[in-house]
ZAMARGU-4260 file (C-alpha; in steps of 0.2 Angstrom, whole numbers, plus 5000, padded with zeros to 4 digits):
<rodrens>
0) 4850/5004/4869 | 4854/5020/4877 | 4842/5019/4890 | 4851/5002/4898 | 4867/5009/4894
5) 4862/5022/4908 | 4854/5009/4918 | 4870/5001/4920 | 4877/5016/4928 | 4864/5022/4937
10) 4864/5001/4946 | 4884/5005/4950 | 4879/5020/4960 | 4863/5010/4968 | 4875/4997/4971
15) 4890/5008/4980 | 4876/5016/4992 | 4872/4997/4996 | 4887/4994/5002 | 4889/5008/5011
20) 4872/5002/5020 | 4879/4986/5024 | 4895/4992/5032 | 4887/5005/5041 | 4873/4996/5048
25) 4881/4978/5048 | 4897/4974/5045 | 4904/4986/5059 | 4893/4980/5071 | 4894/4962/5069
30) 4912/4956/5057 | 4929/4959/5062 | 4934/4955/5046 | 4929/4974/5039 | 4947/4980/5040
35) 4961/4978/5026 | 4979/4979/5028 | 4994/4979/5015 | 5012/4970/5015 | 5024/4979/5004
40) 5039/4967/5000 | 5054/4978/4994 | 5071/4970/4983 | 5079/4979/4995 | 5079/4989/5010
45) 5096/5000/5006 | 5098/5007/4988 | 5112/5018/4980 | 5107/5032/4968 | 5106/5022/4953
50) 5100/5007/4959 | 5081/5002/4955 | 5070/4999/4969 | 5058/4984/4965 | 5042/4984/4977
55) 5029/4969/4977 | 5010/4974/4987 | 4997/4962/4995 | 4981/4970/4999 | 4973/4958/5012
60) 4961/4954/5025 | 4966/4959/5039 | 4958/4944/5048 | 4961/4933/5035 | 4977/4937/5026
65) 4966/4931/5010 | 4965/4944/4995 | 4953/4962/4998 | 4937/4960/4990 | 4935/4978/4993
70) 4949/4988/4986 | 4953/4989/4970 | 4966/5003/4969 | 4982/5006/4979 | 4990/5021/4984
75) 5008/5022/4986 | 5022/5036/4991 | 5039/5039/4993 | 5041/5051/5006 | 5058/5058/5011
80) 5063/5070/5028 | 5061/5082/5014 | 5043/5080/5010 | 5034/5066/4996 | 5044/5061/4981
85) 5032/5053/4974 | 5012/5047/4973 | 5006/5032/4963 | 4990/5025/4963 | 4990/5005/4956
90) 4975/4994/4949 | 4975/4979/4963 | 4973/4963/4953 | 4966/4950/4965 | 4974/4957/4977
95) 4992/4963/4971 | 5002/4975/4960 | 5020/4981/4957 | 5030/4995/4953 | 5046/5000/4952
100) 5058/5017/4957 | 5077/5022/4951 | 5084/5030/4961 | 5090/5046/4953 | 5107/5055/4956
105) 5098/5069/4962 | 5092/5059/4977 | 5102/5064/4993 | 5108/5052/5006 | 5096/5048/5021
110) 5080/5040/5027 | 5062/5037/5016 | 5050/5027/5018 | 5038/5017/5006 | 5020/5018/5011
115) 5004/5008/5003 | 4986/5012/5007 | 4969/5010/5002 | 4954/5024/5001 | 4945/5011/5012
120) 4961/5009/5023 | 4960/5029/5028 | 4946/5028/5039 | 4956/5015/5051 | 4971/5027/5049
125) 4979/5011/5044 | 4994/5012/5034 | 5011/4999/5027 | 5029/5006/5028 | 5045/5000/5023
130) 5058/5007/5030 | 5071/5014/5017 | 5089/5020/5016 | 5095/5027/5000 | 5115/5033/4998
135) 5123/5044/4987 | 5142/5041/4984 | 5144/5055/4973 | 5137/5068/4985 | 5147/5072/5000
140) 5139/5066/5018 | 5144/5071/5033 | 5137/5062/5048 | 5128/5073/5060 | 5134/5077/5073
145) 5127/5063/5086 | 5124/5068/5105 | 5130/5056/5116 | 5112/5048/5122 | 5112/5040/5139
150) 5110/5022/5139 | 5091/5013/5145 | 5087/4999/5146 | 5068/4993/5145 | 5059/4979/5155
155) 5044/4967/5148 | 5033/4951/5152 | 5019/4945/5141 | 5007/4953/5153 | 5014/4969/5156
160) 5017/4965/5174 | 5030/4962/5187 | 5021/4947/5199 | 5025/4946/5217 | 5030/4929/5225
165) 5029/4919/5206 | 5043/4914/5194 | 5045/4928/5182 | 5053/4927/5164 | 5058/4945/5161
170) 5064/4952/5144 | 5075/4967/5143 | 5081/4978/5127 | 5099/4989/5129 | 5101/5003/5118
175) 5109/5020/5115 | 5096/5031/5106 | 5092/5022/5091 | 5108/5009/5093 | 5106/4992/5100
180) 5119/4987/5113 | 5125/4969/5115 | 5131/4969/5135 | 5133/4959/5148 | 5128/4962/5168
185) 5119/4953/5184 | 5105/4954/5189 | 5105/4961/5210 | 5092/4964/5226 | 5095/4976/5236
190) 5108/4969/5247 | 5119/4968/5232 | 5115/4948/5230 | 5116/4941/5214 | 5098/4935/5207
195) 5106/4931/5187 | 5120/4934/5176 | 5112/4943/5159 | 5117/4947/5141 | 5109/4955/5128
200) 5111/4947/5111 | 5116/4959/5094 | 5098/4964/5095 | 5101/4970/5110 | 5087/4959/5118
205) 5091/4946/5132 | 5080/4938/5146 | 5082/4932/5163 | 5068/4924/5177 | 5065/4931/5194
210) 5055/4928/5208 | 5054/4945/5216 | 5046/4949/5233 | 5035/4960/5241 | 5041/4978/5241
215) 5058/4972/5239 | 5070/4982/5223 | 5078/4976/5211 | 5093/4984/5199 | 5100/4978/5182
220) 5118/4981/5184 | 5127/4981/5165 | 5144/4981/5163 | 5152/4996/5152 | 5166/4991/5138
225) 5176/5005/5144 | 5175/5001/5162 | 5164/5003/5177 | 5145/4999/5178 | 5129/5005/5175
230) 5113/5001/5186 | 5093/5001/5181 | 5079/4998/5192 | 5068/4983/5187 | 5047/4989/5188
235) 5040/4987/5206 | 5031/4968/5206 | 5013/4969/5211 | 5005/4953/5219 | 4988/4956/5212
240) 4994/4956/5196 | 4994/4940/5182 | 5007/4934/5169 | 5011/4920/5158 | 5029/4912/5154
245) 5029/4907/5138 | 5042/4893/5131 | 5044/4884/5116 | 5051/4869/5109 | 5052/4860/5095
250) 5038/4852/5096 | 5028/4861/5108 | 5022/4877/5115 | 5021/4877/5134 | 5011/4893/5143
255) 5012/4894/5162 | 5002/4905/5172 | 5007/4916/5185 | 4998/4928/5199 | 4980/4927/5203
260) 4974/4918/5188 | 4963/4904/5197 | 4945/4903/5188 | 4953/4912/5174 | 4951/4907/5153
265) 4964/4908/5142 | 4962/4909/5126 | 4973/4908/5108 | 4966/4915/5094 | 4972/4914/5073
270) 4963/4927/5060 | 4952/4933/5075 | 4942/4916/5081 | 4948/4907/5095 | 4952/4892/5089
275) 4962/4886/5108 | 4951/4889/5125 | 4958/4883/5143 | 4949/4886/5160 | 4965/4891/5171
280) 4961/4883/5191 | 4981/4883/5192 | 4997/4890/5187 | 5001/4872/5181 | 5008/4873/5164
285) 4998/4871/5149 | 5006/4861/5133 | 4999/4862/5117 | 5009/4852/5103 | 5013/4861/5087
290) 5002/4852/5074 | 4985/4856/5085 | 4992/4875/5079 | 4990/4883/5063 | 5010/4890/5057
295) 5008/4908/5057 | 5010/4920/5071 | 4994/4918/5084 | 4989/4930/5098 | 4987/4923/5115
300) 4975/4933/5128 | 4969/4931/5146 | 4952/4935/5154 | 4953/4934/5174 | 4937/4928/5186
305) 4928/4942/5181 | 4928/4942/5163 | 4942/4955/5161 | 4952/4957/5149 | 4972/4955/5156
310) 4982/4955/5142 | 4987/4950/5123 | 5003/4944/5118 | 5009/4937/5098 | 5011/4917/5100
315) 5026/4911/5088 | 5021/4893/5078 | 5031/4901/5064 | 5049/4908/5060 | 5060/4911/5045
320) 5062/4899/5033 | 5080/4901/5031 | 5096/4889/5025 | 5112/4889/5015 | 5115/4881/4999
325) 5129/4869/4999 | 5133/4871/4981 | 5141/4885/4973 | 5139/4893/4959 | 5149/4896/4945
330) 5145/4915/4939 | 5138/4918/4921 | 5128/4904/4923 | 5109/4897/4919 | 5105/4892/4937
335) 5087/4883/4944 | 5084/4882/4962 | 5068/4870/4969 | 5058/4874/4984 | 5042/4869/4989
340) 5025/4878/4990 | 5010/4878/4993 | 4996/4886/4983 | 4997/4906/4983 | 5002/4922/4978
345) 5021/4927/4981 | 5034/4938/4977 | 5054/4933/4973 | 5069/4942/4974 | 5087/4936/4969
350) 5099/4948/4976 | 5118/4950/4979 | 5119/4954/4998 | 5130/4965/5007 | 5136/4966/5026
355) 5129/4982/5030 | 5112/4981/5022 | 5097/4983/5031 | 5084/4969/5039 | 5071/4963/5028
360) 5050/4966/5032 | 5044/4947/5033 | 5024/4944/5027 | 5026/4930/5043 | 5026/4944/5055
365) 5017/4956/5046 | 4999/4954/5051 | 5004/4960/5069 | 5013/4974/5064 | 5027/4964/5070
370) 5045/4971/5060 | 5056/4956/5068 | 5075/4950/5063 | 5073/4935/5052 | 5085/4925/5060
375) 5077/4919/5076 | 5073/4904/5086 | 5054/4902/5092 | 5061/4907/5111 | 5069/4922/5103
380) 5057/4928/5092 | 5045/4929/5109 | 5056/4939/5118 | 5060/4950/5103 | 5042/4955/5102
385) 5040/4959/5119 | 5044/4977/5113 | 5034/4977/5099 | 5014/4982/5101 | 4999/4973/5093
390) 4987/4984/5088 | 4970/4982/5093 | 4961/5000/5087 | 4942/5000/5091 | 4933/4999/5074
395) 4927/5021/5071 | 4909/5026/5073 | 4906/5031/5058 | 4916/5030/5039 | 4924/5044/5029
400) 4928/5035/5015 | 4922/5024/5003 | 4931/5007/4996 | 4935/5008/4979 | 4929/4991/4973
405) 4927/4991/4956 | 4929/5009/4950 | 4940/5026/4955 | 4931/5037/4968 | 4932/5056/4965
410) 4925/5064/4980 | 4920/5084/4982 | 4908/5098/4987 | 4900/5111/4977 | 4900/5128/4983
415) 4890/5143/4983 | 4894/5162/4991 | 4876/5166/4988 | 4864/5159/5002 | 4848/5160/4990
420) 4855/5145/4978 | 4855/5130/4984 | 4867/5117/4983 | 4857/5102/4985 | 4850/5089/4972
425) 4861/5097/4959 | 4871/5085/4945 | 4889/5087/4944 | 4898/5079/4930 | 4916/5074/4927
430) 4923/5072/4912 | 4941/5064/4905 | 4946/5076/4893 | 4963/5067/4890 | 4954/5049/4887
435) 4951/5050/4868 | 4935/5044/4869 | 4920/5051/4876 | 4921/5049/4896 | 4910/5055/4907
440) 4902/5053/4927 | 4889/5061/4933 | 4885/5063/4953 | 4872/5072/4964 | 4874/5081/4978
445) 4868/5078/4996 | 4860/5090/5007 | 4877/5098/5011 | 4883/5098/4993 | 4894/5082/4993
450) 4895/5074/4978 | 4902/5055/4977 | 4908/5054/4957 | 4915/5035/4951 | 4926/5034/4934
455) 4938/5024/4925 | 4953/5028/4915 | 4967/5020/4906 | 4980/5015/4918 | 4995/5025/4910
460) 5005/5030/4925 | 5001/5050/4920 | 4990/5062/4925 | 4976/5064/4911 | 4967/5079/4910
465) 4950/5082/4919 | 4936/5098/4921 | 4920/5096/4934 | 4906/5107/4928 | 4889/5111/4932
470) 4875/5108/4916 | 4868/5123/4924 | 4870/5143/4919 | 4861/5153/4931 | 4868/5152/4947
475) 4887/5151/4949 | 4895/5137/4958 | 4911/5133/4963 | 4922/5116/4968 | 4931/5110/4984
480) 4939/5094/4980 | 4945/5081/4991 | 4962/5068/4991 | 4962/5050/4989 | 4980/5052/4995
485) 4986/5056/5015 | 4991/5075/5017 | 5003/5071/5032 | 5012/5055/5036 | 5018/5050/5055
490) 5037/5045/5051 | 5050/5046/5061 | 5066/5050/5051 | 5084/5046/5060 | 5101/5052/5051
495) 5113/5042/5042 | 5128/5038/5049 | 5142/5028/5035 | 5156/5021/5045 | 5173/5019/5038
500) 5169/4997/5037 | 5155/5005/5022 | 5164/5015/5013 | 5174/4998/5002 | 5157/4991/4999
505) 5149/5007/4993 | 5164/5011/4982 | 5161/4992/4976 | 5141/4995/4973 | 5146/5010/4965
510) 5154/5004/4951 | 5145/4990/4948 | 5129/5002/4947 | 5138/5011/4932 | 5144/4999/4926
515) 5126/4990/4923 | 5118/5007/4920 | 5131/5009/4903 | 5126/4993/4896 | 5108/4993/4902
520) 5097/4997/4887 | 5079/4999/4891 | 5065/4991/4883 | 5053/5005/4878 | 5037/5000/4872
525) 5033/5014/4858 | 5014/5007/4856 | 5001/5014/4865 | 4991/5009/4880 | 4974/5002/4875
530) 4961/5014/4878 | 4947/4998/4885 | 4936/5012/4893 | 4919/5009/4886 | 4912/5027/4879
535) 4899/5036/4887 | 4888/5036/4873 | 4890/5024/4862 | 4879/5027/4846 | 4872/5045/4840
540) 4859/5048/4826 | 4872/5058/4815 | 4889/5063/4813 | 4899/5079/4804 | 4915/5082/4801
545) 4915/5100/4797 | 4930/5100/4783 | 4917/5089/4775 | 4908/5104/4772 | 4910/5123/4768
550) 4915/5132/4785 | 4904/5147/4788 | 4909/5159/4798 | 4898/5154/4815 | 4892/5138/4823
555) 4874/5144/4818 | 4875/5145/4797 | 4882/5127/4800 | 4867/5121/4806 | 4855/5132/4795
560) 4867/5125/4781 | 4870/5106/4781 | 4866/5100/4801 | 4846/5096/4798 | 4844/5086/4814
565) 4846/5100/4827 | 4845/5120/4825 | 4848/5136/4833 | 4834/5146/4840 | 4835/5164/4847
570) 4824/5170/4859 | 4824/5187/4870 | 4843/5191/4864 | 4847/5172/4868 | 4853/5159/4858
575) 4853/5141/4861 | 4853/5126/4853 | 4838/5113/4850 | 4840/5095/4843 | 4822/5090/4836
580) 4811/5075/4839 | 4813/5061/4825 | 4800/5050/4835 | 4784/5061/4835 | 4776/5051/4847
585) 4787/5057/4863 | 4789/5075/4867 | 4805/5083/4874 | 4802/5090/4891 | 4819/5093/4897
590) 4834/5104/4890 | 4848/5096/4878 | 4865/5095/4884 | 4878/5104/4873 | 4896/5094/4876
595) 4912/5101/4870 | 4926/5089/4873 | 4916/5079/4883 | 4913/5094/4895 | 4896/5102/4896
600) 4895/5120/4893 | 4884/5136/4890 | 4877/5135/4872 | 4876/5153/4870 | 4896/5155/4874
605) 4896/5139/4863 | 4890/5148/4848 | 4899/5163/4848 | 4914/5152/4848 | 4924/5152/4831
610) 4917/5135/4821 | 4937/5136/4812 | 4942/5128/4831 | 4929/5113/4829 | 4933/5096/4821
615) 4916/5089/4823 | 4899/5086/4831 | 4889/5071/4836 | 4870/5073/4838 | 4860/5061/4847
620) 4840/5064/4844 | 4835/5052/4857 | 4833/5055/4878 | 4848/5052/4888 | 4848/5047/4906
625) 4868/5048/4913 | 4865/5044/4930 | 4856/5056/4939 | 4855/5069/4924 | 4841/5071/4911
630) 4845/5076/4893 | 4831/5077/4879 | 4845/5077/4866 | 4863/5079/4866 | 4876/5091/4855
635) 4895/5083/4856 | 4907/5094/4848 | 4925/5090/4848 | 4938/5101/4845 | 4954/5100/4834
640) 4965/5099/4849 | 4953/5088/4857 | 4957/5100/4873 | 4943/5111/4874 | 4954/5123/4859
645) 4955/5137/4870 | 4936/5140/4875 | 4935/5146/4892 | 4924/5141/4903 | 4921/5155/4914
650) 4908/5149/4926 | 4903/5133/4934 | 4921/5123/4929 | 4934/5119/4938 | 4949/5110/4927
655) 4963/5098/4934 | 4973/5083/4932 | 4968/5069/4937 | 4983/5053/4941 | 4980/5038/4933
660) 4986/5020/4939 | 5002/5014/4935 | 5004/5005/4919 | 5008/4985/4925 | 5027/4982/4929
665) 5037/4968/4919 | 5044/4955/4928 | 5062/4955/4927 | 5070/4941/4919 | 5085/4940/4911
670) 5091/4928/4895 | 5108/4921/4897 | 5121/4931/4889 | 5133/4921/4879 | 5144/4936/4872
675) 5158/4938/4886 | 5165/4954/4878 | 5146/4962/4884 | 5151/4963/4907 | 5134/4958/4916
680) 5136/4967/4932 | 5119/4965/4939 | 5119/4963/4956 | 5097/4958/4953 | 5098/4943/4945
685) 5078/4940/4947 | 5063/4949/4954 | 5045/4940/4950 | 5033/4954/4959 | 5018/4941/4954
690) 5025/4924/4955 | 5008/4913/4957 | 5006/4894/4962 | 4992/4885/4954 | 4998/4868/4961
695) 5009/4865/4976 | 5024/4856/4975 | 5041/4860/4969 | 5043/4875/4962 | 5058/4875/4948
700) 5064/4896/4950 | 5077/4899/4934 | 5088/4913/4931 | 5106/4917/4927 | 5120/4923/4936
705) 5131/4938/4932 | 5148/4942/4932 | 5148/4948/4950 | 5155/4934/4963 | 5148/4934/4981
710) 5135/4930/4993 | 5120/4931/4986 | 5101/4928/4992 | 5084/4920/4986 | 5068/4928/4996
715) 5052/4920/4995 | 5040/4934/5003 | 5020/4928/5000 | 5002/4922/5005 | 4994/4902/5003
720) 4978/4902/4996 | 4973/4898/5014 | 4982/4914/5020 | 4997/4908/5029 | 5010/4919/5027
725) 5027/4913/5019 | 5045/4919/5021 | 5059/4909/5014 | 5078/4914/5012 | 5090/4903/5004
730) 5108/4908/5004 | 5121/4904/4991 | 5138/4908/4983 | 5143/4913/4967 | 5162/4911/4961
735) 5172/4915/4944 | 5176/4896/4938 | 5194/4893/4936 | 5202/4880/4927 | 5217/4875/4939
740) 5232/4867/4930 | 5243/4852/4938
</rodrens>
């Protein structure tokens, strides 16, 4: 029984070099669906210090959008301008997890950001953020000082290029530093004639055609609110470039080439396989109807003549689902809302919304990259993207990290200062001190001392204690572990700047905030978190409990006294245990493993330990195989404490805590309170972080208003079962109801 115990081990370590094999030598080379992405869906994007933020994460292809076979673990930090608040590390249940964050009162007003990862994720330098704001009304802010930034303006086409002699559509983008200017201009040659009247819309983003010609210059002239004007050179056209005009309809989606494109191919494309292919012979336009497109955000490309690539643009046959009840609701209410959908996974928020808050992420424009305003027509979502890249990183030569697809992944190097003791071939064993139960790993190292150690804990949301050691005594080693989390993050981090038109509905949030924090009692869970972990070993020859017994005054009268299936043996001046053979047909060959708390150590510092600290000891007559490493025989003592009781293991050990994944988050649903004298201020009336659809159709979404009137918001943020993305917003009111006399 123990011997396929082990087995079973030793195959999940077979099985993780497999895959590393096939990655390596396969899937690298030949499947672009290797890489994994993660869309974080936040309840909000602007929080005050006692607000709760609510997050909800997909882990998907990032070909497919479908669930990630290969990671099983999430990492997740809040990382302020001042440095990380927190790291969290989440158990990914086909796919998805939640969490939750309060924001404390300590939390000083400015910029964070959310960010998701996976271990496999790291070697793409692939990484989610959601943008965050966080506000504290009870801590003074002053507004930095801002420097008055000069205005630009930027130019874009699909292709990059400016083409000679052709009809151009050119999208610009107004702003002042970080701020988006909505202005209005012309258009001019360089005679001062009038080409188009322009205007940037509240994003700050407008368009205008042009047919420019040869080595002629061209200036955006915008109009200043305070008076006078401001002019900006439009990019040099070229007239061997090519470009594509790109309109939408309805119905349809109409591409027209420009510039040298003859004997060209374009080419559209949806979760990386061309699924659209045109020969291009002329800059005739080329229509393609709506249905013949899947609704999700498509990339379009161009080869020229030659086979080269021209350029890659996103291609728009999805947008924001978004309306406006026409019924209003009456507040402390039991409310249900129906929409439609298909089968999947999804996320849903019901939210109070505010003026000032900030844009939502959308999962529709997530695979790109893409961070889009919501509320956009096809035409505008195009040119809004225009200033928005699509990543296309070549795939790394090699990997660094290992998915974690069914178990944690602790990764390291032993260490020597002598350069007569090898480091190579040696077991290194892990071992979960703070588990309860008997858990262990055990890794070799490779030729430069790398060790690859897999484990499983309970999912508490805590650190849990942890030791590496070395079952060997005669050379001493040392331990250089490595992070599962990023040590730097690439943010950039812009100040806050509250406006007098805030300052009403902070005050408003405010109170609301205490007021639901004063009547908010938390349901705390006093039981404790089931400890499924399987135990290393699962069945020993014998058992003592030494207060079963007389204690003796060291470890080796209890044997000689009551402890008849293992022994002490003395030789040369040094002690060490021996667990006899109960089968006399097998011999031992190899030494036996002494445990204390799990952790192997020397058993002659073992035995001139005080016996008064040890609770019991487990003895195992039998030959253990734990991965790699060979026991004839195993010695598990267990302390009083269960925390080694203050042995210290001077050589060969290196203790530490170890983060455990977040215990799963409750979705938050409320019951209708019928006691009026008990005010329900919430201003999150729902938040389902793992709301599935096993059927589609319509989906009946309860919950109960509060006493707080407004305009309030229902978002649907999710994935089909065929990996279309989903993003739905349904607006509605909430009033008091008033019984009007006369």
């Amino acid at each position: 029984m123990e011997m396929t115990q082990t087995h079973k081990r030793t195959n999940r370590c077979l099985a993780i070099l497999t895959l590393l094999l096939v990655i390596t030598m396969g899937v690298f080379a030949q499947a672009p669906n290797v890489r994994e992405r993660v869309f974080i869906d936040v309840n909000a994007h602007d929080l005050l210090v006692g607000e709760t933020l609510q997050y909800s994460a997909f882990c998907l292809s990032n070909t497919t959008n479908k669930p990630s076979s290969l990671s099983k673990y999430l990492y997740v930090e809040l990382v302020g301008e001042g440095g990380v608040i927190f790291q969290r590390k989440h158990q990914l249940e086909n796919g998805k997890t939640s969490g939750e964050f309060f924001v404390p009162s300590s939390t000083q007003t400015g910029q964070y950001y959310l960010v998701a990862y996976t271990r496999w994720m790291r070697n793409f330098d692939d990484v989610a953020q959601a943008p965050l704001v966080f506000i504290n009304p009870y801590q003074g802010h002053i507004n930095s000082a801002i420097v008055a930034a000069d205005v630009e303006v930027e130019f874009s086409t699909v292709s990059g290029a400016l083409v000679t002699n052709v009809n151009n559509n050119v999208v610009f983008k107004v702003h002042q530093g970080d701020k988006l200017l909505s202005r209005k201009g012309r258009v001019i040659s360089e005679g001062g004639k009038q080409i188009a009247d322009i205007t940037s819309d509240a994003n700050g983003i407008g368009a205008f055609e042009i047919t420019p010609e040869k080595e002629t210059n061209y200036q955006l002239l915008l109009e200043n609110p305070e008076g006078g004007f401001q002019f900006f050179d439009l990019p040099i056209s070229t007239d061997t470039g090519v470009g594509l005009n790109i309109l939408h309809s309805d119905d349809q989606i109409e591409l027209t080439p420009v510039g040298e494109v003859k004997f060209g191919r374009l080419y559209i494309k949806h979760q990386g396989k061309v699924i659209i292919e045109r020969d291009v012979q002329s800059t005739y336009p080329i229509r393609i109807k709506r249905t013949e497109l899947p609704q999700d955000v498509l990339s379009v490309s161009f080869k020229d003549a030659q086979g080269i690539s021209r350029f890659v643009a996103p291609l728009f046959n999805t947008k924001l689902g978004q309306e406006t009840s026409p019924t209003t609701f009456e507040t402390r209410s039991p409310i249900v809302m129906e929409q439609h959908l298909a089968k999947g996974s999804y996320s849903v928020s019901i939210r109070k919304t505010f003026a000032s808050q900030q844009p939502q992420l959308h999962s529709i424009f997530s695979k790109e990259g893409l961070s889009l305003p919501g509320n956009l027509d096809y035409n505008e979502l195009q040119r809004a993207s225009s200033f928005e890249t699509i990543e296309n990183k070549p795939l790394p030569e090699y990997i660094s990290f290992l998915p974690e697809y069914r178990y944690q992944l602790l990764e390291g190097t032993l260490k020597t200062e002598r350069d007569t003791v090898s480091v190579v071939n040696k077991n290194v064993v892990l071992s979960l001190t703070g588990e309860s139960t008997l858990n262990m790993s055990v890794a070799r190292t490779d030729r430069e001392g790398r060790f690859l150690l897999e484990y499983q804990t309970v999912n508490r949301g805590k650190t849990t204690a942890a030791h590496l050691s070395m079952p060997e005594f005669d050379n001493e080693y040392s331990f250089e572990l490595s992070n599962n989390f990023k040590e730097e993050h690439r943010l950039n981090f812009f100040p806050i700047v509250i406006d007098t038109t805030q300052l009403a509905e902070i005050r408003e949030r405010s109170i609301i905030s205490q007021l639901e924090n004063a009547y908010f009692t938390p349901f705390i869970d006093s039981s404790e978190v089931e400890n499924n972990i399987p135990t290393t070993i699962n069945s020993f020859t014998a058992h003592y409990e030494f207060d079963d017994y007389v204690r003796f005054r060291t470890l080796k009268e209890h044997f000689v006294e009551y402890i008849p299936v293992a022994g002490v043996r003395e030789k040369r001046g040094v002690k060490r245990f021996v667990v006899h053979i109960l089968d006399q047909s097998f011999n031992y060959e190899m030494e036996s493993l002494v445990l204390l708390d799990g952790v192997p150590v020397n058993p002659s510092d073992l035995l001139e330990f005080s016996p008064y600290r040890i609770k019991s000891v487990d003895v195992a007559n039998k030959r253990y195989f734990f991965g790699s490493l060979i026991a004839d025989g195993v010695l598990s003592f267990n302390t009083i404490e269960g925390n080694l009781g203050g042995f210290d293991i001077t050589a060969n050990h290196l203790a530490f805590d170890l983060l455990t994944p977040e215990v799963k988050t409750p979705q938050l649903e409320t019951d209708y309170i019928k006691d009026l004298r008990i005010p329900d201020s919430r201003i999150q009336l729902l938040w389902l972080p793992d709301y599935k659809v096993n059927q589609e159709g319509t989906q009946q979404i309860q919950f109960n208003t509060s006493d707080v009137e407004g305009d309030f918001e229902l978002v649907i943020e999710g994935f089909t079962e065929e990996g279309i993305p989903i993003s739905i917003i349904k607006k509605f009111m909430v009033k008091e109801h008033t019984n009007e006399k006369g």
